[in-house]
C-alpha positions in Angstrom: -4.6 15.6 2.5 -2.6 13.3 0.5 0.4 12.8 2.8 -3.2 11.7 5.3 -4.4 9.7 2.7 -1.0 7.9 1.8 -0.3 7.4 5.6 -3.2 5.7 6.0 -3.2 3.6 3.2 0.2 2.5 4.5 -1.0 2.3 7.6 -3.9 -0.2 6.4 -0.9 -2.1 4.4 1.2 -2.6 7.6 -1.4 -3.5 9.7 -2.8 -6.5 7.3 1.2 -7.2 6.8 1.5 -7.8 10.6 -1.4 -9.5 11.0 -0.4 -12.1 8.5 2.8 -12.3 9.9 1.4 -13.8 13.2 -0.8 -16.5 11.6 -3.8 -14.5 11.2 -5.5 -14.5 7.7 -6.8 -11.2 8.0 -7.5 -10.3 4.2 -11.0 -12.2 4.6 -11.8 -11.8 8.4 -14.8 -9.5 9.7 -12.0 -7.3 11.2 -10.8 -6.5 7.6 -13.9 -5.9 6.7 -14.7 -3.4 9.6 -11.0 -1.5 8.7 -11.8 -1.7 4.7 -15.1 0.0 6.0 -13.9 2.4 7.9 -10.9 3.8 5.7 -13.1 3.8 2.7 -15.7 6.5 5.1 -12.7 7.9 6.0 -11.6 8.6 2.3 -15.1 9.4 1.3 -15.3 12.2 3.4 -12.2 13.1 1.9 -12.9 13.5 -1.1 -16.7 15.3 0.1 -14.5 17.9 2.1 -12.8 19.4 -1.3 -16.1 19.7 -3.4 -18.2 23.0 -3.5 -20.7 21.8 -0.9 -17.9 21.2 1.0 -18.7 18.8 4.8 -21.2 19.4 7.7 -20.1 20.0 11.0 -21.3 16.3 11.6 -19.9 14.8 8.7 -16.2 16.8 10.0 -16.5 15.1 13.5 -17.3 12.3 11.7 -14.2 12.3 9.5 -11.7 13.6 12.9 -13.3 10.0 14.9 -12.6 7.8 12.5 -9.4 9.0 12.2 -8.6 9.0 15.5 -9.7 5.4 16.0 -7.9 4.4 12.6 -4.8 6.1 14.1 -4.8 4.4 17.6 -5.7 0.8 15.9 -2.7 1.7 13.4 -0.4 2.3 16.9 -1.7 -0.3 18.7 -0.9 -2.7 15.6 2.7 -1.7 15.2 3.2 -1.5 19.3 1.9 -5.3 18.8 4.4 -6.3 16.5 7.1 -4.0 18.2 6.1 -6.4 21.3 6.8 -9.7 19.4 10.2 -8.6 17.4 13.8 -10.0 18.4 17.1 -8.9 17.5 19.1 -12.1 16.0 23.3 -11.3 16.6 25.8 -13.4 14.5 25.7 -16.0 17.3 22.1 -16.9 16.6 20.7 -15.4 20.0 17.7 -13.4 20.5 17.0 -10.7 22.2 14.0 -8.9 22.4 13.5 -5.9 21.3 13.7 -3.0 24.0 11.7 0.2 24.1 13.6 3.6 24.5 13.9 5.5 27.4 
């Protein structure tokens, strides 16, 4: 659960990084808001799932969808920045960057 935990928080930290990067002030936006929200949920239940009472069966399929939405905004984010990244060579000539085959 903490490698989960630590990934996402990385996750969050990357995704606000990139954002900025592109001219986007995301730190005060409604979209930061709405990912603050949801990884804060997303921890709660967390921290729920390792008590006594333990998580209902609602609360555990709430905890697996936000998860998987965090983790496809988290790959669409770093595809998006994948997308906008160039290779500079000695010369001074960019090249974008090339998925793998």
């Amino acid at each position: 659960m903490r490698v989960v935990r630590r990934l996402l928080a990385d996750g969050i930290a990357r995704l606000v990084a990139a954002t900025e990067a592109f001219g986007y002030v995301a730190r005060n936006t409604e979209v930061h808001r709405m990912i603050k929200e949801k990884i804060d949920r997303i921890n709660f239940l967390a921290h729920k799932s390792k008590t006594p009472e333990g998580l209902t069966n609602e609360e555990k399929a709430e905890q697996f969808r936000l998860r998987e939405e965090y983790i496809k905004e988290w790959r669409e984010g770093v595809l998006q920045t994948l997308d906008n990244t160039y290779i500079v060579d000695e010369n001074g000539k960019e090249t974008k960057l090339k998925p793998k085959e």
